[in-house]
C-alpha positions in Angstrom: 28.6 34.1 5.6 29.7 32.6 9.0 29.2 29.4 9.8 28.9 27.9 13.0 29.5 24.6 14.4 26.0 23.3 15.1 24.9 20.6 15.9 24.9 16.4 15.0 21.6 16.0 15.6 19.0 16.1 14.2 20.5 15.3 10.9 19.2 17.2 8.2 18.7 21.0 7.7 16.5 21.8 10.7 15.6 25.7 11.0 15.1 27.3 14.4 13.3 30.4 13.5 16.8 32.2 13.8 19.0 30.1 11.4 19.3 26.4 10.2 21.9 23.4 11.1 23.2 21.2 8.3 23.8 17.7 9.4 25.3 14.7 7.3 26.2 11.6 8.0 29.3 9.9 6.3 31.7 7.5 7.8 33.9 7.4 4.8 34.6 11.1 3.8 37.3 13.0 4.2 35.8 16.4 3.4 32.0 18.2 3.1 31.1 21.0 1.2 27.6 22.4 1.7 26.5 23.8 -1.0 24.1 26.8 -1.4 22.5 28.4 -4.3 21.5 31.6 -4.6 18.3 33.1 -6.9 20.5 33.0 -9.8 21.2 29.8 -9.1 24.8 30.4 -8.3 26.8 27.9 -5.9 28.4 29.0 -2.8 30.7 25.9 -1.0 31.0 25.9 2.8 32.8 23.5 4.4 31.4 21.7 7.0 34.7 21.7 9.0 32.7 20.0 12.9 32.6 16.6 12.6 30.9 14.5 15.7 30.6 11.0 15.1 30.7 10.7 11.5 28.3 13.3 11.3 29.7 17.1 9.1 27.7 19.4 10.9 27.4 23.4 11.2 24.7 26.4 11.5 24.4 29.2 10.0 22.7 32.2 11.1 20.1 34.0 9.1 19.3 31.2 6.6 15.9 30.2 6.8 12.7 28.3 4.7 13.4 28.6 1.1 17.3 28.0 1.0 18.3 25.9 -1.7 21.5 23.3 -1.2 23.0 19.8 -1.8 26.1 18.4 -1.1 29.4 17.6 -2.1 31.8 14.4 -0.6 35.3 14.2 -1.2 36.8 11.1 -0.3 38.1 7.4 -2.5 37.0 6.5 -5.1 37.8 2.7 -4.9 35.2 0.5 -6.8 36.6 -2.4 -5.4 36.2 -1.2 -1.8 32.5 -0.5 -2.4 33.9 3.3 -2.4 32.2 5.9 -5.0 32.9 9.2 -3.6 32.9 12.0 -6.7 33.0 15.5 -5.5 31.9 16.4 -9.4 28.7 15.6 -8.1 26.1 17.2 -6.1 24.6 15.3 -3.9 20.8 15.5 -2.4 20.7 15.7 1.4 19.0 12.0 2.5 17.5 13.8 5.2 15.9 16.9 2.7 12.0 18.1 3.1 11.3 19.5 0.3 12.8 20.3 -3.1 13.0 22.2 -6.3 13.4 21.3 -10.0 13.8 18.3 -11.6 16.7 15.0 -12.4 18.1 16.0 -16.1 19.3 12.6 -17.5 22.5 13.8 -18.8 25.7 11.8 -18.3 27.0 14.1 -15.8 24.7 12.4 -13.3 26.5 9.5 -13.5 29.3 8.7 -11.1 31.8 7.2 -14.1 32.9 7.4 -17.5 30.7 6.3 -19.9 33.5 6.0 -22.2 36.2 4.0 -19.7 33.5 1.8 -17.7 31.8 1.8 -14.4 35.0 1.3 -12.9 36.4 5.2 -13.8 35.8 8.2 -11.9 33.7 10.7 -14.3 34.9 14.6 -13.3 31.6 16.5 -14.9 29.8 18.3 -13.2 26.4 17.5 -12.1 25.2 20.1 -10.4 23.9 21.7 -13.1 21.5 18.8 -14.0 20.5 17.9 -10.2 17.4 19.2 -8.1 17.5 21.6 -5.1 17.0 20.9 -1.9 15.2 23.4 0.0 15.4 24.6 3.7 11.7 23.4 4.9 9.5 25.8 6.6 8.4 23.6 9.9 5.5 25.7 11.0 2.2 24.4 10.5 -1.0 25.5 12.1 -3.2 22.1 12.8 -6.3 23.6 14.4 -6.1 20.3 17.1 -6.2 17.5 14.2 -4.3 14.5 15.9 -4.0 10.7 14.2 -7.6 9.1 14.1 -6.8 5.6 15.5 -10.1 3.6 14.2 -9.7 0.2 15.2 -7.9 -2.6 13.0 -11.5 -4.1 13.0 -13.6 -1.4 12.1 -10.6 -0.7 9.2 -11.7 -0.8 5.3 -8.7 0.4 3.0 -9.4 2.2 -0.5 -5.6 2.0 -2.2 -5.4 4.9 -4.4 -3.0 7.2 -6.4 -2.7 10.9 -5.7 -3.2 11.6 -9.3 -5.2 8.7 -10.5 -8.2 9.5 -8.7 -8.4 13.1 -9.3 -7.2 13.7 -12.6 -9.9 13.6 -14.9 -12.8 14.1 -11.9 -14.7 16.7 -13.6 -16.0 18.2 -9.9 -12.1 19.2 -9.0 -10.6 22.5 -10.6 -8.0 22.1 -13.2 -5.4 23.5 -11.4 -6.1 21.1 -8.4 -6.2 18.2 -10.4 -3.1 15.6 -9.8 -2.3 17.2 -6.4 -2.9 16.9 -3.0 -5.2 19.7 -2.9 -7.4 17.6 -4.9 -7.7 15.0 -3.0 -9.1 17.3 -0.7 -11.3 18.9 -2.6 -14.7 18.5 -1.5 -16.2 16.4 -4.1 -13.4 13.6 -3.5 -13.7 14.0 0.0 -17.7 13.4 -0.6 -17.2 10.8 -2.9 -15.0 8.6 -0.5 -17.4 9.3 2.9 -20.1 8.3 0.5 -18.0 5.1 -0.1 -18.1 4.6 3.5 -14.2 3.6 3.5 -12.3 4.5 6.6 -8.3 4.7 5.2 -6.6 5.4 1.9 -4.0 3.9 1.4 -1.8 6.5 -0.9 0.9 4.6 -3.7 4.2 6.2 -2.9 4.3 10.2 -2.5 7.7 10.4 -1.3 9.9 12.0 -3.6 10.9 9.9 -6.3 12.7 10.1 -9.6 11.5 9.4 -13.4 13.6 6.7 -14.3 16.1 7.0 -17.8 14.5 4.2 -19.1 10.9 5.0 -19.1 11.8 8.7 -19.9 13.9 7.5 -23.4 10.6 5.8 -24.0 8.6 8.6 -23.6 7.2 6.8 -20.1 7.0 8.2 -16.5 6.9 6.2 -13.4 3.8 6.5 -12.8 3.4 4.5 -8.9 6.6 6.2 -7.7 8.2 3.2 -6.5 11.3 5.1 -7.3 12.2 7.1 -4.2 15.1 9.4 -3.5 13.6 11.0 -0.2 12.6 9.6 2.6 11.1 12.8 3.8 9.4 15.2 1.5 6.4 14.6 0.0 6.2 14.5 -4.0 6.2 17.8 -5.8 4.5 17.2 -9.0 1.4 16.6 -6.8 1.3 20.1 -5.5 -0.4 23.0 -7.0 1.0 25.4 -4.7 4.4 26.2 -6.8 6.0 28.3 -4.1 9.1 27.0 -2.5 8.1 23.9 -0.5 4.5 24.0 -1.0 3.8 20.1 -1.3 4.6 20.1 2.6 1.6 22.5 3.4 -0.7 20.9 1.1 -0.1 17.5 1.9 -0.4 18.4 5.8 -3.4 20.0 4.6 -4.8 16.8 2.9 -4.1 15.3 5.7 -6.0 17.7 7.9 -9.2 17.6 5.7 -9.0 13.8 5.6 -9.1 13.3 9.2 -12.0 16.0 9.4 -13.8 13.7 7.1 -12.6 10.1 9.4 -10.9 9.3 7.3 -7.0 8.1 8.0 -4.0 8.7 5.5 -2.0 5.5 5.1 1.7 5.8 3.3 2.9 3.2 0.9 6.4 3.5 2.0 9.8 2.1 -0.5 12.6 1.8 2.2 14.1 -1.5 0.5 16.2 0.4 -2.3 16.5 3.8 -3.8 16.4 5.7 -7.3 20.1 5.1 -7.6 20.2 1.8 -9.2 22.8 -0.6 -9.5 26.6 0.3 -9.9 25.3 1.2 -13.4 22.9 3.7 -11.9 23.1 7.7 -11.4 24.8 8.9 -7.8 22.2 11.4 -6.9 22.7 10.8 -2.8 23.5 8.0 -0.7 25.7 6.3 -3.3 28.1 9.6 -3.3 27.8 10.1 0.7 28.6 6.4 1.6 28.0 3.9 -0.6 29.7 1.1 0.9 27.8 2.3 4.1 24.1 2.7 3.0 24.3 -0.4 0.3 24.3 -3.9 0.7 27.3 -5.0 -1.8 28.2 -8.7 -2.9 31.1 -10.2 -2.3 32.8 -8.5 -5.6 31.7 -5.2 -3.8 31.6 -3.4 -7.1 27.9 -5.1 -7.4 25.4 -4.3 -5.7 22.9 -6.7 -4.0 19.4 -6.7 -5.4 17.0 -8.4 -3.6 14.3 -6.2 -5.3 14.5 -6.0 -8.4 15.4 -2.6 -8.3 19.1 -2.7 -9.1 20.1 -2.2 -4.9 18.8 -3.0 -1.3 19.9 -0.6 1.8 22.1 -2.0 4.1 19.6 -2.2 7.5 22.7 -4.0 9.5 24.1 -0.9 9.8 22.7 2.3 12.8 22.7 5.1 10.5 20.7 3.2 7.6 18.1 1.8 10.3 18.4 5.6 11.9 17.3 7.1 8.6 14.1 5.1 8.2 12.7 5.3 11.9 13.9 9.1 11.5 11.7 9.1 8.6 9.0 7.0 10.0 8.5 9.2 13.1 8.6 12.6 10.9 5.7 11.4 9.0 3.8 11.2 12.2 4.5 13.4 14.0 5.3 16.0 11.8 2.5 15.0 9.0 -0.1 13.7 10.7 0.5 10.4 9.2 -1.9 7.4 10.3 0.0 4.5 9.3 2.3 2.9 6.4 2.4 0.0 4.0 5.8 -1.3 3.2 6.7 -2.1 -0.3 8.6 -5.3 0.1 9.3 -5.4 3.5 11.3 -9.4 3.5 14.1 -7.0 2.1 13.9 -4.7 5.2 13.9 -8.3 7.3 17.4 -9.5 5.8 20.2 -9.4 8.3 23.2 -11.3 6.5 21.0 -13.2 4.2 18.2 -15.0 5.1 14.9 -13.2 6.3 14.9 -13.1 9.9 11.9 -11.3 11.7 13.9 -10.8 15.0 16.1 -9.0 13.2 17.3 -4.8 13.9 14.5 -3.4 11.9 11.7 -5.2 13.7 12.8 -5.0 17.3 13.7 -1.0 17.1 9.9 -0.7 15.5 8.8 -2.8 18.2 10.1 -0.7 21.0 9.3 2.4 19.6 7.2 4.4 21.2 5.7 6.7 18.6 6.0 3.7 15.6 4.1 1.2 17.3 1.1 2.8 18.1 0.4 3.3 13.8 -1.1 0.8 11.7 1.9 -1.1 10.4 1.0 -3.3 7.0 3.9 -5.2 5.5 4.3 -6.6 1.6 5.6 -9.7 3.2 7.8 -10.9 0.4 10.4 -9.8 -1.9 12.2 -11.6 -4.9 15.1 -13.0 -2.9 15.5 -16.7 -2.4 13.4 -17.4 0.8 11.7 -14.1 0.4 7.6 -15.1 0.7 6.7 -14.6 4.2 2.9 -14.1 4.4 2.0 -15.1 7.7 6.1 -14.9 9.7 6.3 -10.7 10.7 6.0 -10.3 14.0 2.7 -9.8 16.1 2.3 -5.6 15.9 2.3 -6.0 12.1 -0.2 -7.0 10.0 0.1 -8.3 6.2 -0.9 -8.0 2.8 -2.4 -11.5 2.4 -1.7 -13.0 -0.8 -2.8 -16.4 -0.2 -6.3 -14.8 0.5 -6.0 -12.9 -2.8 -4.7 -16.6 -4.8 -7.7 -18.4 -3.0 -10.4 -16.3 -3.7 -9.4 -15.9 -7.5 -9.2 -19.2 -7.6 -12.5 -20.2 -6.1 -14.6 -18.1 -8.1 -13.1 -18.7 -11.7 -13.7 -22.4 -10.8 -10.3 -23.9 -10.0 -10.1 -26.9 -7.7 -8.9 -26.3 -4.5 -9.8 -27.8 -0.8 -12.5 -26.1 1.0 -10.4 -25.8 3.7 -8.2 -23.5 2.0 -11.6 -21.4 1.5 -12.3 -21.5 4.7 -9.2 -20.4 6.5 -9.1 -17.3 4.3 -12.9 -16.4 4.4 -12.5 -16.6 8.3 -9.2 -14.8 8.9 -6.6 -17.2 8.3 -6.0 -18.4 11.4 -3.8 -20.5 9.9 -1.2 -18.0 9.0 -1.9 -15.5 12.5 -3.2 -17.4 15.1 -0.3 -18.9 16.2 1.4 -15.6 16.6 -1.2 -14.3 18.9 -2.6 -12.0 16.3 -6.0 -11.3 15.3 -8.4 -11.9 12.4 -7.3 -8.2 11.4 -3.8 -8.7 10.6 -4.6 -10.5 7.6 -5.2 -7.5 4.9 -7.7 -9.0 2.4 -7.3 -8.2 -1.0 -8.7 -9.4 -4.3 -6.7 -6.8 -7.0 -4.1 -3.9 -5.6 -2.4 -1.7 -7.6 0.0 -4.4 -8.9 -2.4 -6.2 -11.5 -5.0 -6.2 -13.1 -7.9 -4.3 -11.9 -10.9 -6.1 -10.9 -12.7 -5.4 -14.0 -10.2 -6.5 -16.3 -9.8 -9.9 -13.9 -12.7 -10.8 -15.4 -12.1 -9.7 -18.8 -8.9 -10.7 -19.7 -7.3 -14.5 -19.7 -3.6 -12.5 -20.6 -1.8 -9.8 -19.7 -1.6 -7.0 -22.6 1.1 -4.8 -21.8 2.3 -3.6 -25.2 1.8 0.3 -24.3 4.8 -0.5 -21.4 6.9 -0.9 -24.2 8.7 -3.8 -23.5 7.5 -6.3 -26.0 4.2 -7.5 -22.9 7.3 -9.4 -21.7 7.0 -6.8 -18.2 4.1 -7.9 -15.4 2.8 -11.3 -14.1 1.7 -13.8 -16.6 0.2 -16.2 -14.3 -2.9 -13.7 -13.3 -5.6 -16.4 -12.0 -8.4 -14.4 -13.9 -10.9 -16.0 -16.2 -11.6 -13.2 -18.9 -15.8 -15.2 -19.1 -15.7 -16.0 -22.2 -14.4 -13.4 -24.6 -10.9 -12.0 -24.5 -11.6 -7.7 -23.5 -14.6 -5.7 -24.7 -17.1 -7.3 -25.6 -21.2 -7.0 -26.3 -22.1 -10.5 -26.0 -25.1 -9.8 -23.3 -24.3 -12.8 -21.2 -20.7 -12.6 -21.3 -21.1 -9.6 -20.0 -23.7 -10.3 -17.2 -21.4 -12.9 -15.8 -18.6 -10.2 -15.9 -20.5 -8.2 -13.4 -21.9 -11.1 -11.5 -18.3 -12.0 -11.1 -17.3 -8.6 -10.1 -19.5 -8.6 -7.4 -18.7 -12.4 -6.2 -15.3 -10.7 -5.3 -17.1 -7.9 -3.8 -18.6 -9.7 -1.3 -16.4 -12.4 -0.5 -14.1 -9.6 0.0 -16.4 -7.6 2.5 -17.8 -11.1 4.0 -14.7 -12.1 5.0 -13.3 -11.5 8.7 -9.7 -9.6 8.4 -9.4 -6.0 6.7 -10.4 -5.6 3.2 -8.3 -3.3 0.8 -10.8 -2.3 -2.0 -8.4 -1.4 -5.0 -9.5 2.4 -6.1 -12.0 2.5 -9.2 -12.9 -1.2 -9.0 -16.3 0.1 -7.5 -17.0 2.1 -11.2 -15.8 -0.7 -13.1 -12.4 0.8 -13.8 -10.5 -0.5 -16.5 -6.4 -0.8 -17.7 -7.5 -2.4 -20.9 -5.7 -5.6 -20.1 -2.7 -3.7 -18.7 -1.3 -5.5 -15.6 1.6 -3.3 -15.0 0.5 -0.1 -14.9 3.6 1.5 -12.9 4.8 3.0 -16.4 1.1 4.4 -17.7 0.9 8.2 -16.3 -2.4 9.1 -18.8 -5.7 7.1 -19.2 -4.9 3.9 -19.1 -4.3 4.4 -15.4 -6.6 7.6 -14.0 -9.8 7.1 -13.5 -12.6 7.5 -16.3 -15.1 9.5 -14.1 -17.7 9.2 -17.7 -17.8 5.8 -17.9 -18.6 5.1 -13.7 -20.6 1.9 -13.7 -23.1 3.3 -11.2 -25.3 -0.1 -10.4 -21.9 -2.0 -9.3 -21.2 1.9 -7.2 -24.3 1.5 -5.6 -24.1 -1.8 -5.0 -20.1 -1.4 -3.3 -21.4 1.4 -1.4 -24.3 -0.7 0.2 -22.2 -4.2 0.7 -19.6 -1.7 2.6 -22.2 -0.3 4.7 -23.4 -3.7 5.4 -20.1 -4.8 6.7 -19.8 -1.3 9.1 -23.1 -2.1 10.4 -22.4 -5.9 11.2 -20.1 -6.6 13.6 -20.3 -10.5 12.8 -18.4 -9.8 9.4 -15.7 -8.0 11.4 -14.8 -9.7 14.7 -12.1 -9.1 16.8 -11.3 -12.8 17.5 -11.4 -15.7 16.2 -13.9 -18.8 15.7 -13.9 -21.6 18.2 -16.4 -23.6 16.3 -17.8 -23.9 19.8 -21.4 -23.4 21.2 -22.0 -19.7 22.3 -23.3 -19.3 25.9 -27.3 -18.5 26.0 -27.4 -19.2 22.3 -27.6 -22.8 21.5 -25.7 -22.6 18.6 -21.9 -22.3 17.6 -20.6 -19.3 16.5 -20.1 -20.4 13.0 -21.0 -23.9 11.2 -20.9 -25.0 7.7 -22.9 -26.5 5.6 -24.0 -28.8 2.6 -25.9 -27.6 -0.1 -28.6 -30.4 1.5 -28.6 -28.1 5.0 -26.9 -30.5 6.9 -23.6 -29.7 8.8 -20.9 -30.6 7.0 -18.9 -34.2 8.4 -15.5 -34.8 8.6 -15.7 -37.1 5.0 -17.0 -33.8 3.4 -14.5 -31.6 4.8 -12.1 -34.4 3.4 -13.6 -34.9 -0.3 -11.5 -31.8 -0.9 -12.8 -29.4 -3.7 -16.2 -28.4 -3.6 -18.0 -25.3 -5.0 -21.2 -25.1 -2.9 -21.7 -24.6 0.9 -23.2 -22.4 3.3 -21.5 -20.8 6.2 -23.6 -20.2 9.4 -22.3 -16.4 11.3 -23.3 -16.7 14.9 -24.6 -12.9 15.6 -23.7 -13.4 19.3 -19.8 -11.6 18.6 -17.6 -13.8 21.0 -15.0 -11.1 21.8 -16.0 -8.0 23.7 -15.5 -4.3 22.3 -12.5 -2.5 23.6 -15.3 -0.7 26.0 -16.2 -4.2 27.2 -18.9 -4.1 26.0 -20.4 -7.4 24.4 -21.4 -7.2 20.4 -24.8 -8.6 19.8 -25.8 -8.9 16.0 -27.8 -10.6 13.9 -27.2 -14.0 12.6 -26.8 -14.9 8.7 -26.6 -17.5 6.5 -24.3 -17.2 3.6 -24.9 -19.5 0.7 -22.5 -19.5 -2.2 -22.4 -21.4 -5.5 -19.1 -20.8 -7.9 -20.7 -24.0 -9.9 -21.5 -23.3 -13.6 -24.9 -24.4 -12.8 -28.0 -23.3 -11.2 -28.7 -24.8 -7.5 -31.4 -25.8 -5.2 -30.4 -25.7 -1.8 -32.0 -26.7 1.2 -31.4 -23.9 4.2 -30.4 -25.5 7.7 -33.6 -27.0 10.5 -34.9 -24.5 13.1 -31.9 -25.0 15.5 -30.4 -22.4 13.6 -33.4 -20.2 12.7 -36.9 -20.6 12.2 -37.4 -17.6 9.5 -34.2 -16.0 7.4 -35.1 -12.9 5.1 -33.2 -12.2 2.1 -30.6 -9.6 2.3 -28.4 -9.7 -1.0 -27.2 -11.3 -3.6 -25.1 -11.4 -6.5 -27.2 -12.2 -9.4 -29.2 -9.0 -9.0 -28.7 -5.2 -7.7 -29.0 -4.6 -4.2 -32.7 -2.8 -4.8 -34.1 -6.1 -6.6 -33.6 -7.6 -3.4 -36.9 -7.7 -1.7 -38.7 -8.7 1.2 -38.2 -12.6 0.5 -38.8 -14.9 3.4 -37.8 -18.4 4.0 -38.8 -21.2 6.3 -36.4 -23.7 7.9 -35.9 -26.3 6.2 -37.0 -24.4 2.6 -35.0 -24.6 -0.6 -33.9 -21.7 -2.4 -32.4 -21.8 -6.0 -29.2 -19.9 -5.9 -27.9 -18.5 -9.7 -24.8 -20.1 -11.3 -21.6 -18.5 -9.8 -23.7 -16.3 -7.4 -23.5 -15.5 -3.2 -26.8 -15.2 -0.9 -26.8 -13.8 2.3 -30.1 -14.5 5.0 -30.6 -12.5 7.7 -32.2 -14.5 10.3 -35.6 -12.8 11.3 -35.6 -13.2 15.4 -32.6 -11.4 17.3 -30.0 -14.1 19.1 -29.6 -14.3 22.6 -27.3 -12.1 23.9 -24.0 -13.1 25.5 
């Protein structure tokens, strides 16, 4: 076998369609074996013997798609130094594709002694217990599919899980079932364009690792926050066993997706990796350069955790930040990737300690030519001391708004809080973006994500009831903000259970009402349940994959129709924000609020504080032009809500506003109960205990 001296760049193993060049980067090692395994699974060390700016590089001829390798790093092992380097260990390439087999917790995969402590080099072997890399086959006809770029305003995200949705679907084969290729399958594909989303937003499909833990406990981890790739896409979602299959069938999810409209957004885990804390397995970056990749305390035995995860990468240093845009850029240009939600990104934010948002990370994505034109959502806090930073990333991102989420919990289960809190969120929360020259858009509504309870069970459960996790319901959040109705889980108390579903849909349409983009949390339109579990990361069976039996198809209905609502108003998703001003050739403002006695509301009642009645005027005439220029002209409606225990009479607004509205919705009924009511200005309407109205008014407003 001779091997060349190849190239630094592009780290990795990159194949040519004549041979491939192995690329590694590590500033402290003093010697690299690649290592290659045959059928047999035999081990063949090369040493990589060019070295160009810290980078062990060579090529070799006639090795293609299919190869399997690793690594091996010889150089200190000094604890105190930060140093772990163990040539007894096989090492996965950072930069790898695609792999084979699986993680085999057996003490060989730890970098020390068990016997001696942490601090003691451990000489077994690990190779025999550690996955494959593979060679990845780049080649990939797209037949002209490019990334989708819908607007940030026209945007509703469905978060899902590659196996959650289609595991028990009874439309999608058995052998497709858990995998990419059925996601793709034609009835999920129907099922979502029925939906009317325009995104999912995928949990975690790089490759990640099963932790020891949950694995002991007969547990898998399930959401795959867990990663030890930053490049290939998971392979226990594939059904295509061949050698580097999941990469063809995720580009061909992606493929079919975008035939559909729909885009593919990647819930991305750069703030730590599968390798723990100094008590944790050395599967890559810990053996190539740990001191390098890691952030370390000031004992640099220790690593720094700033996410609960056991480490954080080290994005003061080139390579580190390298690695992620590397990987950032692959996924869209390579895989057709529309955009990517990052799982605690305060970590990615902290340059010596504090989060800074000028720091390395954000002005290299900012610059970036191919990064910047994606949708970027961030998780804008982590569990570090200053780590909550909803409303401080910088102006291309946009966040996952937990304020709107806190608000809108609390507003519905009846807790007091100002009405201007209410309103800021239900309008964009200019509060939090405006400042920063954003728009309405970069605040990503949510009411439930993956991380809690589902929506169904925030309405069904005061308490969190984890026991199946295994760790004594001491794991997940305890202070939920959910309100459970009146009886603590199943129940068949007939009114308990009709507030449950008015409830449900409460959040349902605040959520679609609200100017920003809403995230609908997969299976909350069927009335999916966790049975109280709040912390499902650890639940790979029923508790977490959908129940396609039990589909609650009046609350599907009604989510389908409330989301095709929004797509068809533009005044529930504008592109700026409010003024509170009057609208040229309109004679009104483009929104107003209201007493429950139809007169505007003062300054004294904006002041009283908490209320749980009001009306909100939308001015049809949308303020900010299309991107074609082209001015938005919709109709007006009057939104009145009640989150009292209590019945209501309100009293709808004079004529200024509108002479005749028409009922479109509401909460205490299904969308085809509806009707053809009318109103008068000036009328009173009774609005249901905890319950939402929207009036349409009946003339067309003058146009801009």
């Amino acid at each position: 076998m001779k091997l060349l001296g190849g190239y630094p760049y592009p780290l990795g193993a990159t194949f040519d369609g004549v041979g491939t060049n192995f690329s590694l980067f590590s500033e402290i090692a003093e010697r690299v074996e690649l290592c290659l395994f045959d059928d047999d699974d035999q081990e063949t060390r090369v040493d990589l013997e060019e070295v160009t700016g810290y980078c062990w590089h060579g090529y070799l001829p006639a090795v293609g798609p299919g190869q399997r390798y690793g690594y091996r790093v010889y150089g200190p092992w000094d604890p105190e130094g930060g140093h772990k380097c163990n040539p007894a260990k096989l090492l996965l390439d950072p930069y790898a594709k695609a792999f084979s087999g699986r993680i085999e917790w057996d003490e060989a995969v730890f970098p020390y002694d068990f016997k001696k402590g942490h601090e003691h080099r451990s000489e077994s072997d690990s190779g025999p217990f550690i996955p494959r890399c593979l060679v990845n086959q780049p080649f990939f006809d797209w037949n002209g599919d490019r990334l989708l770029r819908i607007p940030w305003h026209d945007t509703i995200i469905y978060e899902t899980h590659v196996k959650g949705l289609t595991m028990n679907h009874p439309d999608v084969p058995d052998e497709l079932r858990g995998t990419y290729a059925g996601l793709a399958h034609p009835s999920i594909i129907n099922y979502l364009t029925e939906l009317n989303i325009t995104a999912v937003e995928l949990l975690p499909i790089h490759q990640f690792v099963h932790d020891k833990h949950l694995i002991d406990r007969y547990l898998r981890n399930y959401w795959g926050y867990n990663s030890i790739s930053y490049f290939a896409p998971h392979d226990e979602y594939v059904s295509d066993m061949r050698a580097g299959g999941a990469v063809a069938e995720f580009k061909n999810m992606v493929k079919t997706l975008h035939r559909a409209g729909i885009e593919v957004i990647l819930d991305v885990v750069y703030n730590h990796t599968a390798e723990g804390n100094h008590l944790g397995p050395m599967l890559s970056l810990k053996g190539i350069d740990n001191a390098y990749y890691y952030r370390l305390t000031d004992d640099k035995r220790y690593f720094m955790d700033y996410t609960g995860c056991g480490n954080s990468l080290n994005m003061r240093n080139p390579h580190v930040l390298q690695l992620i845009m590397d990987s950032l850029r692959y996924w869209i240009l390579e895989m057709h990737v529309d955009g990517f939600r990052f799982d605690l990104a305060a970590t990615l934010a902290r340059e010596l300690h504090d989060v800074n948002k000028l720091s390395a990370f954000f002005d290299i994505i900012q610059q970036d030519p191919v990064i910047n034109q994606v949708k970027l959502i961030a998780e804008p806090w982590d569990i570090g001391e200053g780590g909550y930073q909803v409303g401080n990333f910088p102006p291309v991102w946009t966040e996952w708004n937990g304020k709107f989420r806190d608000c809108i919990r609390d507003f519905w289960r009846g807790e007091e809080q100002t009405l201007q809190e209410f309103a800021s969120r239900f309008t964009g929360s200019s509060d939090l973006y405006e400042n920063s020259s954003r728009r309405p858009f970069a605040s990503i509504n949510f009411v439930t994500c993956h991380d809690g309870f589902t929506m169904t069970d925030l309405v069904s459960y005061n308490d969190k009831h984890n026991e199946a996790n295994g760790e004594d319901n001491k794991d997940g959040e305890s202070h939920n903000r959910s309100w459970n109705c009146g009886a603590e889980g199943p129940t068949d108390d007939v009114d308990v259970i009709r507030l449950r579903k008015r409830q449900i849909r409460n959040f349902l349409a605040t959520l679609l009402l609200s100017q920003g983009v809403p995230m609908l949390l997969g299976g909350d339109e069927i009335g999916r349940t966790q049975q109280g579990n709040n912390n499902g990361y650890c639940q790979d069976n029923e508790i977490t994959w959908y129940d396609w039996k039990a589909v609650d198809e009046e609350l599907l209905e009604f989510c389908r129709k409330l989301i095709r609502f929004r797509r068809s108003h533009p005044a529930f998703r504008r592109r700026g924000w409010f003024q509170g001003k009057l609208i040229h050739g309109s004679g009104t403002r483009d929104i107003a609020w209201f007493t429950i006695q139809g007169e505007e509301m003062t300054e004294h009642d904006w002041e009283r504080g908490y209320t749980q009645t009001l009306g909100i005027f939308l001015n049809g005439a949308v303020r900010a032009p299309n991107p074609q220029k082209e001015a938005l002209t919709d109709d007006n409606f009057y939104i009145l809500i009640n989150a009292h225990n209590e019945p209501l009479s309100c009293t709808l607004p004079d004529a200024q506003w509108a002479d005749r509205w028409l009922f479109v919705f509401g909460t205490d009924r299904d969308w085809d109960e509806s009707g053809e009511e009318e109103y008068e200005a000036g009328d009173r309407i009774k609005i249901e205990a905890r319950s939402l109205v929207v009036l349409r008014a009946a003339e067309n407003p003058t146009s801009l």
